[in-house]
MDAnalysis code that builds the backbone (N, CA, C; Angstrom):
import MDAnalysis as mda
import numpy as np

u = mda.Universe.empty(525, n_residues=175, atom_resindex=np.repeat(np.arange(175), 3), trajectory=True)
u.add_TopologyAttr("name", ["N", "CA", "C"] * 175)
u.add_TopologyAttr("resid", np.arange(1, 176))
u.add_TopologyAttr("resname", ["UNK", "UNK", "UNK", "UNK", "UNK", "UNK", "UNK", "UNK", "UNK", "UNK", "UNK", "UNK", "UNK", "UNK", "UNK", "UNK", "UNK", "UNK", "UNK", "UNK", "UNK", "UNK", "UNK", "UNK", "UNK", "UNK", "UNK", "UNK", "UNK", "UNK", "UNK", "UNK", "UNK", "UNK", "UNK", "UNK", "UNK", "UNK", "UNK", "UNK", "UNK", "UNK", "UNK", "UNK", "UNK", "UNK", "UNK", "UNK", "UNK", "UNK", "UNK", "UNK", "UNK", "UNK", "UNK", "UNK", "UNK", "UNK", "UNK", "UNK", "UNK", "UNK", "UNK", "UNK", "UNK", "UNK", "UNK", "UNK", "UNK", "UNK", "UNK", "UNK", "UNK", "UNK", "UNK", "UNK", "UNK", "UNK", "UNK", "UNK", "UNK", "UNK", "UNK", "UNK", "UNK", "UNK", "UNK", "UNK", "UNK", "UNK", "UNK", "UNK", "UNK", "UNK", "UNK", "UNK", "UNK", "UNK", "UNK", "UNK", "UNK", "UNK", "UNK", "UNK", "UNK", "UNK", "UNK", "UNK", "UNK", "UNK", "UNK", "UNK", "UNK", "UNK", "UNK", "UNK", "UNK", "UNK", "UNK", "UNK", "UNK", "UNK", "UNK", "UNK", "UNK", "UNK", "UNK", "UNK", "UNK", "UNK", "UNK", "UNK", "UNK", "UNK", "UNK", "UNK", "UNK", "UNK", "UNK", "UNK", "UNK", "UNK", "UNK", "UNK", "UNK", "UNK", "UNK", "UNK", "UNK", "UNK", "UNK", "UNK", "UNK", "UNK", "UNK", "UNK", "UNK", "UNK", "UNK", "UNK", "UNK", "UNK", "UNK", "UNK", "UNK", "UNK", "UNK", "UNK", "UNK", "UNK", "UNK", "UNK", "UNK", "UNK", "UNK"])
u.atoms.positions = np.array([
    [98.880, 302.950, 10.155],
    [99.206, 301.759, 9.473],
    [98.148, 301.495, 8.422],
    [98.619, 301.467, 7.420],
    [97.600, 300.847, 6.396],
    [97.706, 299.379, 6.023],
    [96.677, 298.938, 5.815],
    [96.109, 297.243, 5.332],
    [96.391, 297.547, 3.998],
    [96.940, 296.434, 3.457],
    [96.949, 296.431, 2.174],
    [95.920, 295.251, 1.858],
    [94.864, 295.790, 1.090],
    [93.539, 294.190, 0.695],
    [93.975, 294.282, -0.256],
    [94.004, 292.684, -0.328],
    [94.300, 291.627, -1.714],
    [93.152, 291.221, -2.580],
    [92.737, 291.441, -3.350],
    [91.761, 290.852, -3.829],
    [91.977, 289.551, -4.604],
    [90.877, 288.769, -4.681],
    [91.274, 287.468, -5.248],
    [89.825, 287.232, -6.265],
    [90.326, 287.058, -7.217],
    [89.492, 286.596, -8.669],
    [88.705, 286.041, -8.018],
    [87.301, 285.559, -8.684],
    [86.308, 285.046, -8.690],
    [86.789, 283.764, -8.403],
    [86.572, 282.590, -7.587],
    [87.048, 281.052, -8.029],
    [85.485, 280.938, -8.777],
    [85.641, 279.683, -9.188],
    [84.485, 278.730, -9.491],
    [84.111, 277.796, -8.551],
    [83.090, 277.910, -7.626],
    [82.738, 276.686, -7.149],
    [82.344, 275.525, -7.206],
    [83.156, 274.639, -7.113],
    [82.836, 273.243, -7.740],
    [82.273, 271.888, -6.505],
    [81.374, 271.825, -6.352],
    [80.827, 270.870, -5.688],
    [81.435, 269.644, -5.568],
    [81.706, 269.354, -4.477],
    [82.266, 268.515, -3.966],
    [81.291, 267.061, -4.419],
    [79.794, 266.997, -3.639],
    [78.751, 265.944, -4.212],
    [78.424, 266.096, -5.672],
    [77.571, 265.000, -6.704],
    [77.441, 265.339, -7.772],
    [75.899, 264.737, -6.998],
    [75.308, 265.496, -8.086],
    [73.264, 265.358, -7.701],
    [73.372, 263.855, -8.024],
    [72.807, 263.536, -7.288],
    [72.290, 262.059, -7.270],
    [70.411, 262.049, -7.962],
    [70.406, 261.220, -8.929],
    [68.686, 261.469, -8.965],
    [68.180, 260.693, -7.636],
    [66.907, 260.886, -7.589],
    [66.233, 260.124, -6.592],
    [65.865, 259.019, -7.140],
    [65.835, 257.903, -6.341],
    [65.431, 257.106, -6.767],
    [63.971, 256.717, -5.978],
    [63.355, 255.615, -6.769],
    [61.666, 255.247, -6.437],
    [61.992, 254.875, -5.191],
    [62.982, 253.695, -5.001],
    [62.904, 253.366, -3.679],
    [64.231, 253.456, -2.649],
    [64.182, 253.937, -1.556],
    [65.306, 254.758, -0.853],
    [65.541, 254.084, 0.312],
    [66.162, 252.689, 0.232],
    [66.100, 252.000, 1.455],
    [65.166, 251.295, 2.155],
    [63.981, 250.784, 1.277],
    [62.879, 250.388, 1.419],
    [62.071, 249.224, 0.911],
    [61.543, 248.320, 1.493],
    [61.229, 247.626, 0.808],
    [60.681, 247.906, -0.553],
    [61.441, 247.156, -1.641],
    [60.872, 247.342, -2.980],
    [59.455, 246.943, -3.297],
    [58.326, 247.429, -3.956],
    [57.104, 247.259, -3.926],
    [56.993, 247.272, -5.714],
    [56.226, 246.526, -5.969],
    [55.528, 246.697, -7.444],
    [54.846, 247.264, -7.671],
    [54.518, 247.879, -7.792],
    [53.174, 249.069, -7.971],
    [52.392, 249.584, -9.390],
    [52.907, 248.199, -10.231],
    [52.392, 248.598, -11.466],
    [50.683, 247.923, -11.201],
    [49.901, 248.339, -11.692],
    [48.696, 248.181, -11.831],
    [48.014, 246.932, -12.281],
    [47.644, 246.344, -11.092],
    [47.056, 244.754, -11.727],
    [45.802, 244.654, -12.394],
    [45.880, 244.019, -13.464],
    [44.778, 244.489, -14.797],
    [43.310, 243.075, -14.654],
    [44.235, 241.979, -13.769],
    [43.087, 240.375, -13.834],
    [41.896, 241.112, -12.532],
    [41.123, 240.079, -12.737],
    [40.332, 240.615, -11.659],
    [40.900, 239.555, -9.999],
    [40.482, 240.568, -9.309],
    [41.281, 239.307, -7.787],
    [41.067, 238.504, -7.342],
    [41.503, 237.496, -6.688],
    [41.328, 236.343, -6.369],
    [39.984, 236.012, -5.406],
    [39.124, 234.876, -5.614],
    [38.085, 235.053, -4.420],
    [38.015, 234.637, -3.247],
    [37.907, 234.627, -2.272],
    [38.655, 233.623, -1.327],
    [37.111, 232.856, -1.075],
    [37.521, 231.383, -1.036],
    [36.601, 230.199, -1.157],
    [35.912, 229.958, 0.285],
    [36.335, 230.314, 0.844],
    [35.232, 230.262, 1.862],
    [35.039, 228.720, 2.617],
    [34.292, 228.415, 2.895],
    [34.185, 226.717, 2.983],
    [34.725, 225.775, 1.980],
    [34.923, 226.594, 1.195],
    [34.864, 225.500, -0.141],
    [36.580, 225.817, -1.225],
    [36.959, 226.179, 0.183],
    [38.672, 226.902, -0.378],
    [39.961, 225.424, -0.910],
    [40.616, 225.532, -1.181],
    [41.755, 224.219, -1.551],
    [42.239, 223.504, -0.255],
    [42.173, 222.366, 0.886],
    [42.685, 222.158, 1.502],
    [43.897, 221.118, 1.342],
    [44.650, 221.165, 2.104],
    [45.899, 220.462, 2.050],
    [46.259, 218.913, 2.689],
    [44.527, 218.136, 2.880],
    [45.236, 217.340, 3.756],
    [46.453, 216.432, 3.435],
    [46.716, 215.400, 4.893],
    [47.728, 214.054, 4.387],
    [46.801, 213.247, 4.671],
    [45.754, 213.118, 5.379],
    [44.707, 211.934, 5.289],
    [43.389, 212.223, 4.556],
    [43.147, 211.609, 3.731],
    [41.727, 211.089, 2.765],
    [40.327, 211.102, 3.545],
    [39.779, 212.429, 2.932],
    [38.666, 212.507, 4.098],
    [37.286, 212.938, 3.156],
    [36.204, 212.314, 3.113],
    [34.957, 212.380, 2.273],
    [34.437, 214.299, 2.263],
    [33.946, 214.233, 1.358],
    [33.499, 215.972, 0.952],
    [32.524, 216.431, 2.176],
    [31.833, 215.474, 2.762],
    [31.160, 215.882, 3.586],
    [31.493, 216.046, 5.022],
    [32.318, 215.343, 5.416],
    [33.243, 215.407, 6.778],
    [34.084, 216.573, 6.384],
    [34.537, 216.834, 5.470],
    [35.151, 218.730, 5.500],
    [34.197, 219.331, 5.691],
    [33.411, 219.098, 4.971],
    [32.424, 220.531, 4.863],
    [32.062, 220.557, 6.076],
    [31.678, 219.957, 6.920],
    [31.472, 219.796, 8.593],
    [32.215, 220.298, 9.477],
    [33.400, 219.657, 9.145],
    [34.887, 220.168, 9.711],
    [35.084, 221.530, 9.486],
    [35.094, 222.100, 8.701],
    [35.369, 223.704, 8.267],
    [34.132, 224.744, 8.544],
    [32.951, 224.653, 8.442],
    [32.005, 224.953, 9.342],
    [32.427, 224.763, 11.148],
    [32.353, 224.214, 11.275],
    [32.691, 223.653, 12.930],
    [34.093, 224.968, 13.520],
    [35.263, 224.197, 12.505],
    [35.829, 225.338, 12.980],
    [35.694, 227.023, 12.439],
    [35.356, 227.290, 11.546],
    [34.987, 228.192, 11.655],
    [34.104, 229.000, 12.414],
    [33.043, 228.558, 12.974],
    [32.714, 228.996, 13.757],
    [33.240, 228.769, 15.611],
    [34.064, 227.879, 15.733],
    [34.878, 227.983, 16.770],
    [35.454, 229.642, 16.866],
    [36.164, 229.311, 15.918],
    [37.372, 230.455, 15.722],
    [36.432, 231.995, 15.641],
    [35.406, 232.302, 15.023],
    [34.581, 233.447, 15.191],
    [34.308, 233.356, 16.773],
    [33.833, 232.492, 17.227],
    [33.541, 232.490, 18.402],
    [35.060, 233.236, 19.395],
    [35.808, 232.316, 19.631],
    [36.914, 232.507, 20.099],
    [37.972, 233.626, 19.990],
    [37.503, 234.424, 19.034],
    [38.209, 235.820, 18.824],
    [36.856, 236.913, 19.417],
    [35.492, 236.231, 19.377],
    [35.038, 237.321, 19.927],
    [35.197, 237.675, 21.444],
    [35.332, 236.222, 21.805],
    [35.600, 235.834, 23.646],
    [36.777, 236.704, 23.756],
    [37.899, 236.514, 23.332],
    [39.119, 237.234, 23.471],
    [38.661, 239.249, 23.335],
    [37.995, 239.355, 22.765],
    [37.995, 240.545, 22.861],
    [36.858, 241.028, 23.839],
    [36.120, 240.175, 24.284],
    [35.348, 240.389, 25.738],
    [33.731, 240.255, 25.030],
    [33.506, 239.771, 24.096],
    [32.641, 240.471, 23.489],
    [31.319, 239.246, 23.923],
    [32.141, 237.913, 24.030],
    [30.790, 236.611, 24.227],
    [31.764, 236.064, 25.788],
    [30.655, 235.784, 25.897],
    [30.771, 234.346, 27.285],
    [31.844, 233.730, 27.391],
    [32.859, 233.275, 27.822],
    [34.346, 232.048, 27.426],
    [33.387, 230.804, 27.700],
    [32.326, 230.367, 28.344],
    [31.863, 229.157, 28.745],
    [31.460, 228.576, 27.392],
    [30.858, 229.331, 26.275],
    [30.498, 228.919, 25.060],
    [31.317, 228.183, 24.370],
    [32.712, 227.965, 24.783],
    [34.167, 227.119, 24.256],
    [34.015, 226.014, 25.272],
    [33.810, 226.156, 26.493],
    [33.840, 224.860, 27.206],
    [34.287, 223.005, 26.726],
    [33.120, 223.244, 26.025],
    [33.224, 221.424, 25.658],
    [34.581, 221.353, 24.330],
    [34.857, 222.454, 23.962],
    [35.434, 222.145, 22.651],
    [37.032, 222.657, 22.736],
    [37.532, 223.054, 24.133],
    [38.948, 223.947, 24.393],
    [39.384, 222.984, 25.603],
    [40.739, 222.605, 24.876],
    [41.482, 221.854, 26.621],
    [41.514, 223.214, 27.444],
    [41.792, 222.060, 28.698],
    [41.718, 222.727, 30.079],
    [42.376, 223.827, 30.181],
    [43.442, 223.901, 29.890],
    [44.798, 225.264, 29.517],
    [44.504, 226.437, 28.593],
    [44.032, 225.758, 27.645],
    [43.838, 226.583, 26.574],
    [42.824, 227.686, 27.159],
    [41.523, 226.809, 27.748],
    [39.957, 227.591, 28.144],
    [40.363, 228.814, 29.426],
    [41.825, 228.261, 30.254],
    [41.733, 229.006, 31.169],
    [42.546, 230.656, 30.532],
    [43.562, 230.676, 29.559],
    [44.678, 231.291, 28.640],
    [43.594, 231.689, 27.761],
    [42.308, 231.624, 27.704],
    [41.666, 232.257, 26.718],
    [40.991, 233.327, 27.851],
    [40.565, 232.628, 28.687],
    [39.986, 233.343, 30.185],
    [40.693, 234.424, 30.534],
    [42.026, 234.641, 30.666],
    [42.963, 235.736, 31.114],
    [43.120, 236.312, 29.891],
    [43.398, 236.356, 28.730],
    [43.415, 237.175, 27.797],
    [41.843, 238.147, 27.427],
    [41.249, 237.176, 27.725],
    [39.599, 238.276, 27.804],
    [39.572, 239.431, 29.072],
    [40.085, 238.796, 29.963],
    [40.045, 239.936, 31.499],
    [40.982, 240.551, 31.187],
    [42.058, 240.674, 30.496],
    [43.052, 241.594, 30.251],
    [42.791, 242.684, 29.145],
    [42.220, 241.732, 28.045],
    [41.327, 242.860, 27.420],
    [40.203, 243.754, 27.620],
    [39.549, 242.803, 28.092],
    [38.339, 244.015, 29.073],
    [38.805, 244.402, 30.077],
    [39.877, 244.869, 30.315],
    [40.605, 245.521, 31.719],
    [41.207, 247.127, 31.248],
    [41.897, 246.368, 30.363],
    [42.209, 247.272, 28.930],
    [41.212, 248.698, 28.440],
    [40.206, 248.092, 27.953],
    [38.983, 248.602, 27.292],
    [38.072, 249.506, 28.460],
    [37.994, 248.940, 30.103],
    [37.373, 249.212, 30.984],
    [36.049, 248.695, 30.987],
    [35.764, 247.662, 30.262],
    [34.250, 247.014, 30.015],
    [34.378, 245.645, 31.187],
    [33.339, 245.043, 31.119],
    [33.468, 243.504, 31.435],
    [33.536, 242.333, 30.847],
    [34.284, 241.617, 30.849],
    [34.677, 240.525, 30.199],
    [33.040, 240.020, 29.918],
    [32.563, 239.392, 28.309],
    [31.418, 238.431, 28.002],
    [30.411, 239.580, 28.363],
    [30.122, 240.783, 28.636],
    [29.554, 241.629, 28.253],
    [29.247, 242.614, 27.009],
    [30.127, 242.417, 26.467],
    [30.556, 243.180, 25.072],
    [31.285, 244.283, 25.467],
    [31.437, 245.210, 24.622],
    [31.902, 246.862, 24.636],
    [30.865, 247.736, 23.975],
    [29.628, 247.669, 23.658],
    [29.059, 248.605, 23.485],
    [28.590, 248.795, 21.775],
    [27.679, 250.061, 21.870],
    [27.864, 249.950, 20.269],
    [29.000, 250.589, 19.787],
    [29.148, 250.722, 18.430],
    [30.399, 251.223, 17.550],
    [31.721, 250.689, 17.937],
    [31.322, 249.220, 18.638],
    [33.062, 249.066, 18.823],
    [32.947, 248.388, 17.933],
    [34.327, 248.211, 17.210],
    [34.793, 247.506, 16.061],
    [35.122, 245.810, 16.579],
    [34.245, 245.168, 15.939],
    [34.310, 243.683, 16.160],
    [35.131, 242.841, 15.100],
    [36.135, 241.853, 15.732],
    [36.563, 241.456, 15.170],
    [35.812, 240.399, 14.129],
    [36.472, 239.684, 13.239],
    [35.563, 238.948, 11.953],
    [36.653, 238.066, 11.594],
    [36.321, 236.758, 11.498],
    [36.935, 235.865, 10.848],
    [36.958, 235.953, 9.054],
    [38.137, 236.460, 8.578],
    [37.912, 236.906, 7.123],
    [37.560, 235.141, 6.435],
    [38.896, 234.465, 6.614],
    [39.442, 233.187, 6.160],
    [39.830, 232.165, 6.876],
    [39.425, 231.205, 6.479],
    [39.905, 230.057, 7.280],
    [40.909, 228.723, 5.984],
    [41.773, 228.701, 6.455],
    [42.103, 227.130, 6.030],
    [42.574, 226.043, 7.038],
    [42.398, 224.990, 6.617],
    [42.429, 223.878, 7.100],
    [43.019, 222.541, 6.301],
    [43.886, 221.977, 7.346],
    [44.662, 220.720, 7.014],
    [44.355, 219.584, 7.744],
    [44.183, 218.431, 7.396],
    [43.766, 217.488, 8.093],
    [45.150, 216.648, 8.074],
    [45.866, 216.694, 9.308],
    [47.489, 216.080, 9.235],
    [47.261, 214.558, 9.678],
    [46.212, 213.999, 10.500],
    [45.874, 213.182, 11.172],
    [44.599, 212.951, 11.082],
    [44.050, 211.245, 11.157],
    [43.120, 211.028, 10.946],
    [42.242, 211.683, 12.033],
    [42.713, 212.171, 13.466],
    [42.691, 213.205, 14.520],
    [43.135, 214.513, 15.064],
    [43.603, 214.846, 14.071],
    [44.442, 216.023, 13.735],
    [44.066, 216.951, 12.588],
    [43.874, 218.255, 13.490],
    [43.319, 219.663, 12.522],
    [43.964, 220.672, 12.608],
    [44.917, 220.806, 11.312],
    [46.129, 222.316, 11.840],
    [44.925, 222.852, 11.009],
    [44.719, 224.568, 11.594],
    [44.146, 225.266, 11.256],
    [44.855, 226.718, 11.030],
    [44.921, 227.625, 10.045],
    [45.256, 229.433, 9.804],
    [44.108, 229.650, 9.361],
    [44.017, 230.850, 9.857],
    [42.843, 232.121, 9.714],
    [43.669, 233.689, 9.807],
    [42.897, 233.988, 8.892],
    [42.802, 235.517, 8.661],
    [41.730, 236.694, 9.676],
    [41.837, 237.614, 10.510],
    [40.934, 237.735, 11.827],
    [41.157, 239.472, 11.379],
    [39.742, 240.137, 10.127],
    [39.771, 241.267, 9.766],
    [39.051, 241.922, 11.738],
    [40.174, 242.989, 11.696],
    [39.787, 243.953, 13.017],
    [39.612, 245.237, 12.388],
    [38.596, 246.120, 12.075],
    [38.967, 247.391, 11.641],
    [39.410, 247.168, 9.828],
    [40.496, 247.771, 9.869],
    [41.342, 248.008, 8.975],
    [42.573, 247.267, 8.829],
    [42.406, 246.574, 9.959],
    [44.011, 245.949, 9.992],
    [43.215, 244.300, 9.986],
    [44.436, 243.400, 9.460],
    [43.961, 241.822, 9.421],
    [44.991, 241.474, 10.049],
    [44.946, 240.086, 11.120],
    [45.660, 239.384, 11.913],
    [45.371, 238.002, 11.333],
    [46.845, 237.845, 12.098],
    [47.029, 235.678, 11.914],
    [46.135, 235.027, 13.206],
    [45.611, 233.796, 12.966],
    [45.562, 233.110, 13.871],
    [46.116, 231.641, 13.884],
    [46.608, 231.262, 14.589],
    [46.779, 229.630, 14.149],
    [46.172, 228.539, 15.000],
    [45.456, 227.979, 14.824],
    [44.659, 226.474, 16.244],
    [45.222, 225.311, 15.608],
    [45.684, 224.503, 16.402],
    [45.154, 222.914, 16.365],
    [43.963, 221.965, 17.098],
    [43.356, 221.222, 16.703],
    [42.480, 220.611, 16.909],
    [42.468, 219.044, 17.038],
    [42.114, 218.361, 17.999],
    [42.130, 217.094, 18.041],
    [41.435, 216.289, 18.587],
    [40.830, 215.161, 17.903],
    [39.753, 214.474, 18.052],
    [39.756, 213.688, 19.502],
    [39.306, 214.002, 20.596],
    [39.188, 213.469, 21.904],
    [37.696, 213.324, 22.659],
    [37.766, 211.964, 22.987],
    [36.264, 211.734, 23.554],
    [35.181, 211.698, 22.771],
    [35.261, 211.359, 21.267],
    [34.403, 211.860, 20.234],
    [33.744, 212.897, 19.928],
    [34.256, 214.016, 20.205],
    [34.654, 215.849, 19.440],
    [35.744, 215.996, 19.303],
    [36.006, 217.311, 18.747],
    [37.302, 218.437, 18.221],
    [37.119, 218.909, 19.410],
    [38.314, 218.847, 19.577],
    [38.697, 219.855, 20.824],
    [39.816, 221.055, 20.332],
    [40.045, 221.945, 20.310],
    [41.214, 222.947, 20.103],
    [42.320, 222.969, 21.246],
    [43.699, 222.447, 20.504],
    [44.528, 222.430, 22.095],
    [45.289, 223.644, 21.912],
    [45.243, 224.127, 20.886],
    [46.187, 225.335, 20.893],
    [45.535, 226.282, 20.018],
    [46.435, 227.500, 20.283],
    [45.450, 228.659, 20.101],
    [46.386, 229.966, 19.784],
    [46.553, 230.236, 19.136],
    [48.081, 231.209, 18.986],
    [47.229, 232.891, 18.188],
    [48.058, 233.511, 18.682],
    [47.003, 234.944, 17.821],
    [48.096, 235.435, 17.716],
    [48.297, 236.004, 16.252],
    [49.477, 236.425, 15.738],
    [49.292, 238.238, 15.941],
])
């Protein structure tokens, strides 16, 4: 029996897709990336724009923002095991001091260190970059901070309220 082969002309293959160019961004957040030419912003430090709703003399901020700022340095170092939690005592409600207490033993549990001992050298300590502050109440201190760790920066948020004649911090949020 013989096969008879058919041959068949060349087709042209014609692509079904047509090239798509690529584009910059492929499902992604869109980013600007053109090159900023001003120089950058400085961040003010004590002496940054605050927002209050109550009228409060230059020198009772400047007090106020010192104060908490160094709360808040304090209080991120406790959290990471690094100081004492008793050093918050007079200035953290009862809840807050104990919720700061278990987040330090969980972190130094974590780490394998002891809580208010530190971790040693070369551990990376956290740093209060920024602080702002609002005075909502003639007893009332909403506070955000910026909390540089490493390479990476975190939120923090506190409120603060005037009880027994101090700031006390009733809340305490770490973003």
């Amino acid at each position: 029996m013989t096969t008879i082969r058919q041959t068949q002309p060349h087709a042209e293959v014609i692509p079904i897709r047509r090239s798509v160019p690529v584009a910059s961004v492929q499902g992604a957040l869109a980013l600007d990336l053109t090159p900023r030419l001003d120089p950058p912003e400085v961040d003010g430090g004590l002496d940054a724009p605050h927002f209050d709703l109550v009228a409060v003399d230059g020198a009772r901020r400047h007090r106020l923002d010192a104060f908490v700022h160094r709360y808040l340095s304090a209080a991120v170092e406790i959290a990471m095991g690094d100081r004492p939690l008793s050093q918050l005592l007079r200035h953290t409600e009862h809840r807050l001091y104990q919720e700061l207490g278990r987040r330090a033993a969980t972190v130094s549990a974590a780490a394998g260190t002891t809580p208010a001992t530190g971790r040693g050298r070369g551990a990376i300590r956290p740093t209060v970059a920024s602080v702002r502050t609002s005075l909502v109440a003639a007893d009332a201190l909403e506070v955000s901070a910026r909390v540089r760790h490493g390479q990476r920066s975190r939120a923090l948020a506190a409120r603060f309220e005037a009880r027994d004649g101090r700031w006390q911090c009733v809340a305490l949020v770490f973003g």
